[in-house]
C-alpha positions as CSV (number, residue, x, y, z in Angstrom):
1,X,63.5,86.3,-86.9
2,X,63.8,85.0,-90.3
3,X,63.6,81.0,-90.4
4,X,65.7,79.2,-92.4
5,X,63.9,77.2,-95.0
6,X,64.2,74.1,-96.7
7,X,62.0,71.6,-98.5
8,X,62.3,68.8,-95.7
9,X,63.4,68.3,-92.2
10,X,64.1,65.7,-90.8
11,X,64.0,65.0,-87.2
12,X,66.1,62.2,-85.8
13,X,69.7,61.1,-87.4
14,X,69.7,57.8,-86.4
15,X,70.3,55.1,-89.4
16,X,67.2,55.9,-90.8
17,X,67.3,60.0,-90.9
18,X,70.2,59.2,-92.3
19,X,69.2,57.1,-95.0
20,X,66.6,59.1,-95.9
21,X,68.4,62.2,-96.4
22,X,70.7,60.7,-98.7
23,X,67.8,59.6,-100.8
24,X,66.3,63.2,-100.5
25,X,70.0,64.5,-101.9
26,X,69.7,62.1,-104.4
27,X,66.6,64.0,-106.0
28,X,68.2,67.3,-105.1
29,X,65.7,67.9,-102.3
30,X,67.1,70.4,-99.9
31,X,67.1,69.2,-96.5
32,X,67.7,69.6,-93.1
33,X,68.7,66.8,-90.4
34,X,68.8,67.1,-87.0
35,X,69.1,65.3,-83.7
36,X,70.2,65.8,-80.2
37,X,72.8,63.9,-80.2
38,X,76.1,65.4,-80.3
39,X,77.2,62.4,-82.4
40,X,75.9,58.8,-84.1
41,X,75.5,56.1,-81.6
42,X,78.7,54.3,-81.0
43,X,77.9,51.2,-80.0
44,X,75.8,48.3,-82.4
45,X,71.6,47.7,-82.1
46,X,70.4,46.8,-85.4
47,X,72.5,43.4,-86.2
48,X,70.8,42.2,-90.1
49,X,69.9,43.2,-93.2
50,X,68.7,41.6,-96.6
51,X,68.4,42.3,-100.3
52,X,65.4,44.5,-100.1
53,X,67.1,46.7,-97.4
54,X,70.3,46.7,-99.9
55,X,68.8,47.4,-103.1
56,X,67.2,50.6,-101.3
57,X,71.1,51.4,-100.2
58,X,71.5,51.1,-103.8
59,X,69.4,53.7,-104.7
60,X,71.4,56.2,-102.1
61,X,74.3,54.4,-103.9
62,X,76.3,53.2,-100.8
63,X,75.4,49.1,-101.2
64,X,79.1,48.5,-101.8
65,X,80.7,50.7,-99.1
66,X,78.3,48.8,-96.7
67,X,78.7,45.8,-98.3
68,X,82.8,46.3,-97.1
69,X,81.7,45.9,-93.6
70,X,79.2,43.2,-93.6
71,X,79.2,39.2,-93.5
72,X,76.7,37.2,-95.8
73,X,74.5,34.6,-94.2
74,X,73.1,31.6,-95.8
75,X,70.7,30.5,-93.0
76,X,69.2,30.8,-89.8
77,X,69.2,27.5,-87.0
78,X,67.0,26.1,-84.3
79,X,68.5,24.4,-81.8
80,X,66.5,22.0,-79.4
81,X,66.8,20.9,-76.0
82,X,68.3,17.9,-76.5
83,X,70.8,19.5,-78.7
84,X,69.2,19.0,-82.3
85,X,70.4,21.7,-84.5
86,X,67.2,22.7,-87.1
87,X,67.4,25.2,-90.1
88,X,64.3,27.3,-90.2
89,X,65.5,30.0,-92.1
90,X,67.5,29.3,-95.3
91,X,66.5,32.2,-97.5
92,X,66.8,31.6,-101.2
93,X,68.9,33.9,-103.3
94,X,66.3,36.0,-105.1
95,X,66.1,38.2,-107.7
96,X,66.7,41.6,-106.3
97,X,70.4,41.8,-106.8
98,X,71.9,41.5,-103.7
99,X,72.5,38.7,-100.2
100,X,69.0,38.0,-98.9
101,X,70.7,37.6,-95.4
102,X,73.5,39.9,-94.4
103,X,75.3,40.6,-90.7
104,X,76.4,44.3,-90.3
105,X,77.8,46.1,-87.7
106,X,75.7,49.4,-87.6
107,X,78.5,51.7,-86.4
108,X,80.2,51.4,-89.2
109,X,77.2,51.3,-91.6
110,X,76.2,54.7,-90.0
111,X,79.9,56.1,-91.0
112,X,79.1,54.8,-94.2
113,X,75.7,56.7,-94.2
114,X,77.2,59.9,-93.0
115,X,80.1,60.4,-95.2
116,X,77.6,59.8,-98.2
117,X,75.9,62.9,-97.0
118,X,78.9,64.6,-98.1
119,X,78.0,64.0,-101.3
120,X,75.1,66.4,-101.6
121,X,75.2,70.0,-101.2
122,X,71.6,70.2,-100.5
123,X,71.7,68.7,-97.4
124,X,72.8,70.0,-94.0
125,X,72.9,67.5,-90.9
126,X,72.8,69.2,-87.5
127,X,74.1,67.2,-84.6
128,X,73.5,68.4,-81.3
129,X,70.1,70.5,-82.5
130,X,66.7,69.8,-80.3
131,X,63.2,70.3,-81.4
132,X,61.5,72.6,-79.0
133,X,58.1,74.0,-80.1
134,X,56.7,73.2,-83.7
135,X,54.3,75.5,-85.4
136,X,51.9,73.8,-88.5
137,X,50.4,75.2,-91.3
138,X,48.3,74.0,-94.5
139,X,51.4,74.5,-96.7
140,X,54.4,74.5,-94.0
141,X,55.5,73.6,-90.9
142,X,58.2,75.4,-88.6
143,X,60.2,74.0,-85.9
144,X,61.6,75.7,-83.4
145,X,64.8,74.4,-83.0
146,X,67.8,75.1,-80.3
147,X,71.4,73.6,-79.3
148,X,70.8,70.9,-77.1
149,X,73.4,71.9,-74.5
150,X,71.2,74.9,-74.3
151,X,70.5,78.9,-75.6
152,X,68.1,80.3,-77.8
153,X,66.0,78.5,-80.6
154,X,65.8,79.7,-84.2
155,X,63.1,78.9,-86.5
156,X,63.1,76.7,-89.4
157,X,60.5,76.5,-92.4
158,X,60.0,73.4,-94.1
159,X,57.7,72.3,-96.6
160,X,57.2,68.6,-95.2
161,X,58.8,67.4,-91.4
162,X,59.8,63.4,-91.1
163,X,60.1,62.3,-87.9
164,X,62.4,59.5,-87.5
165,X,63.6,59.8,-83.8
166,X,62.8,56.4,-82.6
167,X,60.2,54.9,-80.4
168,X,60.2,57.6,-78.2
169,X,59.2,59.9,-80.7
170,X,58.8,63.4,-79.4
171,X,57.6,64.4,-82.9
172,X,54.7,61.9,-82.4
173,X,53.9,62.8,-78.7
174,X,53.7,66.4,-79.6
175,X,51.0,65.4,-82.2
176,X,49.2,63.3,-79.9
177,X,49.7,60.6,-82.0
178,X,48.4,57.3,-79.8
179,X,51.4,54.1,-80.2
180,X,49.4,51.1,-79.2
181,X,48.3,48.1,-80.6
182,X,49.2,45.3,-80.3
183,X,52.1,45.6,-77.3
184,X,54.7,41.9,-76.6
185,X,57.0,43.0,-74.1
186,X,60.4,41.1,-73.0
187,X,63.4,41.8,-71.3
188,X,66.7,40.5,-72.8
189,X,70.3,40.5,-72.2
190,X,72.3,41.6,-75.2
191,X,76.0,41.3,-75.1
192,X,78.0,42.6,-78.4
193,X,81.5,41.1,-78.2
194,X,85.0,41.8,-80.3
195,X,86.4,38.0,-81.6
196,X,89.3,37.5,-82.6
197,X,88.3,34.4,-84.3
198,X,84.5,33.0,-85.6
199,X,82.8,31.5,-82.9
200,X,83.1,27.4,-83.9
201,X,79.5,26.6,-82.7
202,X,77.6,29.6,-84.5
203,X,78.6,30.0,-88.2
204,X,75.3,31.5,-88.6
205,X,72.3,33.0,-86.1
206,X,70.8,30.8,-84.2
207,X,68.0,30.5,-81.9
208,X,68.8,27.7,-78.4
209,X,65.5,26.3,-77.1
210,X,66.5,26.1,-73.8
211,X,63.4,26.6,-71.7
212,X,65.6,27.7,-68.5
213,X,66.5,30.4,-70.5
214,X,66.2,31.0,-74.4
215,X,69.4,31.9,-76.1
216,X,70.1,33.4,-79.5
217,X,73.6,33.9,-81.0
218,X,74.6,35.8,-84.2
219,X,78.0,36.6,-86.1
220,X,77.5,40.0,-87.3
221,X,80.6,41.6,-89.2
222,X,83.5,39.8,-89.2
223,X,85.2,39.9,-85.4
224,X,82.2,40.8,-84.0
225,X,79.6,38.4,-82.3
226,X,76.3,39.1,-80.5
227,X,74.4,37.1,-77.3
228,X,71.2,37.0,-76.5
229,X,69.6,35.5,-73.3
230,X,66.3,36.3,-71.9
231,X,65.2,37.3,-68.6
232,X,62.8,35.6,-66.6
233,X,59.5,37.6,-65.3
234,X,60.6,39.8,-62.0
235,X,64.5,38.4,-62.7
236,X,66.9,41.3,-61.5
237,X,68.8,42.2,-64.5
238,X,71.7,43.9,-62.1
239,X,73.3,40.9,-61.6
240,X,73.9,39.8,-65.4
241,X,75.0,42.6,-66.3
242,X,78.3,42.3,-64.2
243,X,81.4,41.2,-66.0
244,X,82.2,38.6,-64.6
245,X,78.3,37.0,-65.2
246,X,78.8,37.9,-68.9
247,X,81.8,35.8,-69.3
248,X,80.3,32.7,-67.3
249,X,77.3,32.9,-70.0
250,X,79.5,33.3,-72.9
251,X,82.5,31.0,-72.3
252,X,80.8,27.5,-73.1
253,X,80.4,29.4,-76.9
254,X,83.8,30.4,-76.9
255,X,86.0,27.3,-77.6
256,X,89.0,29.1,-77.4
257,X,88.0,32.1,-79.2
258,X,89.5,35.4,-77.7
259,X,86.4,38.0,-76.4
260,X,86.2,41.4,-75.9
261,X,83.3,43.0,-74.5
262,X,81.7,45.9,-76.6
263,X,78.8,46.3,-74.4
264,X,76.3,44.6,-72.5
265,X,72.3,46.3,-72.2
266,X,69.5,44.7,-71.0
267,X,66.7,45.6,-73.9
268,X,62.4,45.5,-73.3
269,X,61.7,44.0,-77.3
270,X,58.3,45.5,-78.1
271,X,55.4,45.6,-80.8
272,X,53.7,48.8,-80.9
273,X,52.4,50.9,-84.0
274,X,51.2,54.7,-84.0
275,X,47.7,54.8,-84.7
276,X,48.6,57.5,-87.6
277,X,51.6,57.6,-89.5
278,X,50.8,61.4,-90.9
279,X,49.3,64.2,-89.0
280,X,49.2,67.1,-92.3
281,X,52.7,68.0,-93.5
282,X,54.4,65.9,-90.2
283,X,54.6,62.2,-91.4
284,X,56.8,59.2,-89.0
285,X,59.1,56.6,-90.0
286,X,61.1,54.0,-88.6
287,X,60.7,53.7,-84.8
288,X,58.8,56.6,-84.6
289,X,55.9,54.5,-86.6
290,X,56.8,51.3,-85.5
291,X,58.2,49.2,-83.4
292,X,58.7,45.5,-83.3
293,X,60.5,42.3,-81.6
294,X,64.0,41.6,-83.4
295,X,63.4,37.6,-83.9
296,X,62.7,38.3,-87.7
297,X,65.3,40.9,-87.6
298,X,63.7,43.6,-89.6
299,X,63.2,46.1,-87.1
300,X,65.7,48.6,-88.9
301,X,64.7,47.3,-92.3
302,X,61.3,47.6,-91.8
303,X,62.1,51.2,-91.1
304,X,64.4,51.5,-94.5
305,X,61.3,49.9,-96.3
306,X,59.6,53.1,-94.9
307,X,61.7,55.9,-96.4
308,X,62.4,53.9,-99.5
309,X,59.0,54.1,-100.1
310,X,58.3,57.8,-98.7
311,X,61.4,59.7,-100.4
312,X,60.2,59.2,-103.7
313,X,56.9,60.7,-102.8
314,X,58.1,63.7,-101.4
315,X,60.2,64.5,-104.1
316,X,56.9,64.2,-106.6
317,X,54.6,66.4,-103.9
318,X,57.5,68.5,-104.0
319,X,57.5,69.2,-108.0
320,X,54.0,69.3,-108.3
321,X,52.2,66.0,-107.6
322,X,48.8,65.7,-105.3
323,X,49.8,65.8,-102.0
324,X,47.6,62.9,-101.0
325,X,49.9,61.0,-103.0
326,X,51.6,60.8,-99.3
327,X,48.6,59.0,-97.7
328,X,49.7,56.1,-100.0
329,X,52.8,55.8,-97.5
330,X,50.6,54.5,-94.8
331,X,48.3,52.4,-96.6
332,X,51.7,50.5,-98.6
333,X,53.4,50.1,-95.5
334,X,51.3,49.5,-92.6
335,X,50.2,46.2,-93.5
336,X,53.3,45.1,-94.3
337,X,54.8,46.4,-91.1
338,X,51.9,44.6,-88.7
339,X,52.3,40.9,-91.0
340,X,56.2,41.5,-89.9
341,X,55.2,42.0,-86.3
342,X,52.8,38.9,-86.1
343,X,55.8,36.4,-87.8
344,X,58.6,38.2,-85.0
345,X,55.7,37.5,-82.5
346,X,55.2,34.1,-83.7
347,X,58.7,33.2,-83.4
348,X,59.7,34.6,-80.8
349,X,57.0,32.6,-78.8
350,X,58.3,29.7,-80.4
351,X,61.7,30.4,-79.1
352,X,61.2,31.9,-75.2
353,X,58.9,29.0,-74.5
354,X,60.4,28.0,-70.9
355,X,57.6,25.5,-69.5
356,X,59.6,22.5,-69.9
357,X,56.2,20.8,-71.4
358,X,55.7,23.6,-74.5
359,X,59.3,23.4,-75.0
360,X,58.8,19.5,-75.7
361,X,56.3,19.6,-78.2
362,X,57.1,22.3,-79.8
363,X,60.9,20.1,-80.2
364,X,58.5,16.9,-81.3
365,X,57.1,19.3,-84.0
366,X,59.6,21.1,-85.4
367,X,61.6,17.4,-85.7
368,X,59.2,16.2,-86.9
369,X,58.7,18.8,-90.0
370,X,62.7,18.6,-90.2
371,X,62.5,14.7,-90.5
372,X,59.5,15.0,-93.3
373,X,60.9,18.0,-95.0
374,X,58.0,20.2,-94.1
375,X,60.4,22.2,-92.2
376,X,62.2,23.5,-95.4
377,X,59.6,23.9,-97.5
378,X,59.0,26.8,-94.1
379,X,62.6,28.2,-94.3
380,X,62.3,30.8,-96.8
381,X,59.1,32.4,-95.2
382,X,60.5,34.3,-92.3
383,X,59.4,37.6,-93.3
384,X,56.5,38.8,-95.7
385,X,56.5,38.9,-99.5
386,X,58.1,42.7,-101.2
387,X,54.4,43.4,-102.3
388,X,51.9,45.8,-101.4
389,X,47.9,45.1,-101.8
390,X,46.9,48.6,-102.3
391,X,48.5,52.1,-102.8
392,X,49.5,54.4,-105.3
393,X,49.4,51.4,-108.3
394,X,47.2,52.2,-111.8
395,X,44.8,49.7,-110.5
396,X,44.8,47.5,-107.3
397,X,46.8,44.8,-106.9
398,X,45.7,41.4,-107.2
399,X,44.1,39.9,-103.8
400,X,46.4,36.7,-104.3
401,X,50.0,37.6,-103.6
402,X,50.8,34.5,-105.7
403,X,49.2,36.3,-109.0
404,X,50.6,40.0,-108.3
405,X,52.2,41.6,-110.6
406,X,51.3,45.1,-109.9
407,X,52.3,46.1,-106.6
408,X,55.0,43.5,-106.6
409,X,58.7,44.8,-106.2
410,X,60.6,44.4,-109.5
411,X,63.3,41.8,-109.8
412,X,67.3,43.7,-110.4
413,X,69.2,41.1,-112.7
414,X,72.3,42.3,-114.3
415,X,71.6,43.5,-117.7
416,X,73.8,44.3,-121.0
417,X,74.0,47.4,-122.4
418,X,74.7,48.1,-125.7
419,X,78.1,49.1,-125.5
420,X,78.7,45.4,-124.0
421,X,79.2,46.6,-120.3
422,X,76.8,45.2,-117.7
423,X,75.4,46.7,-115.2
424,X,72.5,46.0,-112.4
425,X,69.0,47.0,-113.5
426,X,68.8,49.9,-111.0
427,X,71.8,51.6,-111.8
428,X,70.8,51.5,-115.6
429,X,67.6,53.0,-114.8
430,X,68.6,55.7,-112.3
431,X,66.3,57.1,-109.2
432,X,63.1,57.9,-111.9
433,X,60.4,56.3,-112.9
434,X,61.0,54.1,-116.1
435,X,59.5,51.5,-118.0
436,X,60.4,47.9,-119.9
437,X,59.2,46.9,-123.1
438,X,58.9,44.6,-125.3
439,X,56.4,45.7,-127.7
440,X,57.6,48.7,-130.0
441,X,54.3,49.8,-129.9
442,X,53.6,49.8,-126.4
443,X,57.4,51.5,-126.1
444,X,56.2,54.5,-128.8
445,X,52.9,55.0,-126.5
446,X,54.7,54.9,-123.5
447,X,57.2,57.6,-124.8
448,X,54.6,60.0,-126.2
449,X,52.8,59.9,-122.7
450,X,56.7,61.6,-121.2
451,X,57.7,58.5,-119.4
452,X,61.5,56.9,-120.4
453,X,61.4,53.6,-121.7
454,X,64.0,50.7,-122.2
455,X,63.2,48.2,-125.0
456,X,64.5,44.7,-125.3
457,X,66.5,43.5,-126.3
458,X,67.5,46.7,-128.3
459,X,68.5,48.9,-125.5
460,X,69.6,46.2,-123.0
461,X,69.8,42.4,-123.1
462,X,68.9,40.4,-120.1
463,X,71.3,36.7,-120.2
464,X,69.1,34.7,-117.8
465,X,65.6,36.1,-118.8
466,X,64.6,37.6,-115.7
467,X,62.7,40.5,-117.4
468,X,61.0,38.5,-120.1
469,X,60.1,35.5,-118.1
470,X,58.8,38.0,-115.6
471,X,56.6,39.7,-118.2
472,X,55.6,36.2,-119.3
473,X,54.0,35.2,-116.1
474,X,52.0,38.3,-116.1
475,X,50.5,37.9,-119.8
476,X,52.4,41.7,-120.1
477,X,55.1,43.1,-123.1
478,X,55.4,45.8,-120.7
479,X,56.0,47.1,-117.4
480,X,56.1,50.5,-116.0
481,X,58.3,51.1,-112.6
482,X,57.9,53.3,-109.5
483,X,61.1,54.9,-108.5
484,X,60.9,52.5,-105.6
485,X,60.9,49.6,-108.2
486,X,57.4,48.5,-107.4
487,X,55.1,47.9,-110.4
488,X,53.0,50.3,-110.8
489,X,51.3,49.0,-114.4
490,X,52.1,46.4,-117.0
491,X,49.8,44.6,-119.8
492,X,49.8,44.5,-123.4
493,X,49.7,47.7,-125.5
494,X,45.9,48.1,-125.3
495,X,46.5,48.7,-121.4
496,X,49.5,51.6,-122.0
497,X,46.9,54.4,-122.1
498,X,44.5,53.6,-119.0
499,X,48.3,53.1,-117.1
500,X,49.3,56.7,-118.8
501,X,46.0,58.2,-117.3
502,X,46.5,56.8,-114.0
503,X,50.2,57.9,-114.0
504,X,48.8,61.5,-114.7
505,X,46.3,61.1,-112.0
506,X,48.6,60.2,-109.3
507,X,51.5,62.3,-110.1
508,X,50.1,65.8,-112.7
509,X,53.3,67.7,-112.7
510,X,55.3,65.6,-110.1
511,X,56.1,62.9,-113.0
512,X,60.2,62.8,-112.4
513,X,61.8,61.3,-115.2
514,X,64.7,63.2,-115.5
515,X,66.6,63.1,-111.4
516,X,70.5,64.3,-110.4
517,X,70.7,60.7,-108.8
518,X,73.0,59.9,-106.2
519,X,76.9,60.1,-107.0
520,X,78.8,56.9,-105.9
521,X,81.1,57.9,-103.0
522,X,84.5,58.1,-104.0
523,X,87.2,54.7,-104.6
524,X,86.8,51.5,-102.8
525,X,88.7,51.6,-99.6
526,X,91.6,49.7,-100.9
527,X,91.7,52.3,-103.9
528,X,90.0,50.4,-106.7
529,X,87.0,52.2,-108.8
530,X,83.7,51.8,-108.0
531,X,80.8,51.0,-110.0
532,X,79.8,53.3,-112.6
């Protein structure tokens, strides 16, 4: 039987899949998608997002349509046993171009996902499609693949195979792939909830101390809200889960607030990592690489990080570049990923405490860090910095995170064109790499060696300095991007051809400076133009 054949396939259309093929249509990768599934999930799991998430939604460009169906949040609260509401979370608006804290309901951001898919002709999703043997090679893999409801499987022949299909991965237990490491296990109630007003007492997320049983509350899109409560050791979880249990738990929230419930689950919140994250031409992402406690909430971000840093790679392998280009994947984002784990292990221990004497000092502490403002110089550290200490960089990044520029993600102000329009960074520069200047010199090198440059302030003016002042702090008139918007270079214009050298080493033919890009979906909702 001839197989059908396409540069990737992707196994597993959960949020991630999703996103990932829509950057793959992006560079005009031809792709396959499937999953089991007959459908997307129906109910919420994944309840936040923040600017790094949204800037890589950008780059599919569907930030705006999921924007529509979000609700920005300006901090994150601790709330002792005696009653003393904390901020420990208040994250500062940075320089990415988008919310650092945003509540979305990922039913509808999934809708959002899919309908973008529409968009590109070289990508095919299959719903209702199961993976049943799979066949590698040194320059191919082919998956046997057949209708879940059952009959015969036909072969497809890809050039690369992403498995994103969640913790369970059956991609990764084919492989043998070990998912150990470090493992926190805890059972919680989750209850999602329709409101027909904001809950009064949780304008934001918030964590209760309460050490006869934790509590965390969240507003995620507007008229919806989400409970948390944790189960003790060898608690039946039968009995909460009954309606009328659910409602005595929720009603001293509700303050007259009408409630409908969406679902109620009992979750086990884990942190596990495979032991490899590529096995030859069959790499995982998302769940199928990692998983982690949500107390950070960057579970499904941490898994958007992952193809926003993998889809640009593929497409380079893909068009000519060194296929151990791809082994940067792992070595970018695994240390990343494990720093996230340790800070959602960290606070979630700080919050399921339930020995009455933990629970008081940790309250004595964290009053007294409010009380000498210690506490908020702590609020904007809830996750790790956007930077990467080695990879696929012209030369490795600084071992201060403080000093590092290269392997740093690239602030997104809004800049001004020459014909007077503004527009965010990203959407001048497209899904390519690109660089910044400052220098003509360094610019006229930097063309010569193929790579597209933007000079300033001829080509684009920057109002608030972000770009210069950046390029200031870094003793650099010049800055060369990845697609991803990590620095990969900058320095002065003795620097450009050592950069150019290590740009050819990476990438040989796979250099993509000219890419379709993703087409922005259509009119707003309520009929206005979009962006662009």
């Amino acid at each position: 039987m001839t197989p059908v054949e396409c540069d990737v396939l992707i196994c597993g259309l959960g949020p991630v899949g999703q996103l990932l093929a829509n950057l793959l249509g992006g560079y005009g990768v031809t792709t396959i998608a499937i999953d089991e599934a007959a459908g997307p999930h129906a109910l919420p799991r994944a309840a936040v997002i923040d600017d790094e998430v949204l800037r890589i939604v950008q780059a599919a460009g569907l930030d705006e349509a999921v924007l529509q169906d979000a609700q920005v949040q300006d901090t994150v609260s601790f709330i002792s046993r005696r009653g003393r509401r904390m901020v420990i979370f208040r994250p500062e608006h940075g320089d990415f171009g988008h919310p650092p804290m945003v509540s979305i309901h990922q039913p509808s951001m999934e809708r959002t996902f899919l309908a973008g898919l529409e968009r590109h002709a070289c990508v095919d999703p299959r719903w209702g499609q199961r993976l049943q043997a799979l066949d590698r090679s040194a320059d191919h893999v082919t998956a046997w693949v057949s209708p879940s409801a059952g009959g015969p499987p036909d072969p497809v022949r890809a050039r690369w195979l992403i498995a994103c299909d969640g913790g369970r991965s059956p991609v990764r237990a084919r492989l043998g792939i070990g998912f150990g490491g470090s493992t926190f296990a805890q059972r919680w109630l989750v209850v999602d909830a329709l409101v027909d007003r904001p809950i009064a007492g949780s304008p934001h997320p918030h964590f209760v101390g309460d050490p006869r049983r934790p509590v965390v509350s969240v507003p995620m899109s507007v008229g919806r809200h989400r409970w948390e409560w944790m189960l003790h050791p060898g608690e039946d979880a039968a009995p909460f889960l009954e309606p009328a249990r659910i409602r005595e738990l929720i009603a001293p929230a509700l303050a007259g607030a009408g409630v409908q419930i969406e679902r109620a689950v009992v979750y086990t919140f884990h942190a596990r990592t495979a032991d490899r994250w590529r096995a030859g031409r069959v790499l995982l992402a998302g769940d199928a690489a990692h998983v982690m406690p949500p107390f950070v909430g960057q579970g499904f971000s941490s898994g958007v990080r992952d193809v926003g840093n993998l889809a640009w790679k593929l497409d380079a392998v893909l068009h000519g570049a060194p296929d151990h280009l791809l082994d940067s994947y792992e070595t970018e984002r695994r240390p990343h990923v494990r720093q996230t784990q340790r800070r959602a292990v960290q606070l979630g221990g700080v919050v399921q405490s339930t020995r009455p004497a933990v629970a008081w000092v940790r309250d004595r502490v964290l009053e007294a860090l409010d009380v000498t403002g210690a506490l908020e110089r702590l609020q904007g550290r809830a996750k790790p910095p956007a930077t990467y200490a080695d990879g696929a960089f012209a030369r490795r990044p600084h071992r201060f995170v403080q000093r590092r520029g290269v392997g740093s993600l690239f602030p997104q102000p809004l800049v001004r064109l020459g014909d007077g329009n503004e527009q965010p960074l990203d959407d001048v520069i497209g899904l390519r790499w690109a660089a910044l200047s400052t220098d003509p010199g360094a610019t006229c090198a930097l063309r010569t060696a193929g790579l597209p440059v933007w000079t300033l302030p001829r080509d684009l003016t920057d109002h608030r300095a972000t770009i210069s002042g950046w390029l200031d702090r870094h003793d650099a008139t010049w800055v060369v991007l990845r697609p991803d918007r990590y620095v990969y270079a900058s320095g002065d214009r003795d620097a450009v051809a050592p950069a150019v050298t290590a740009v050819r080493g990476h990438l040989g033919a796979g250099l993509r400076t000219v890419v379709p890009g993703p087409p922005r979906p259509g009119p707003d909702r309520d009929g206005s133009p979009q962006r662009r």
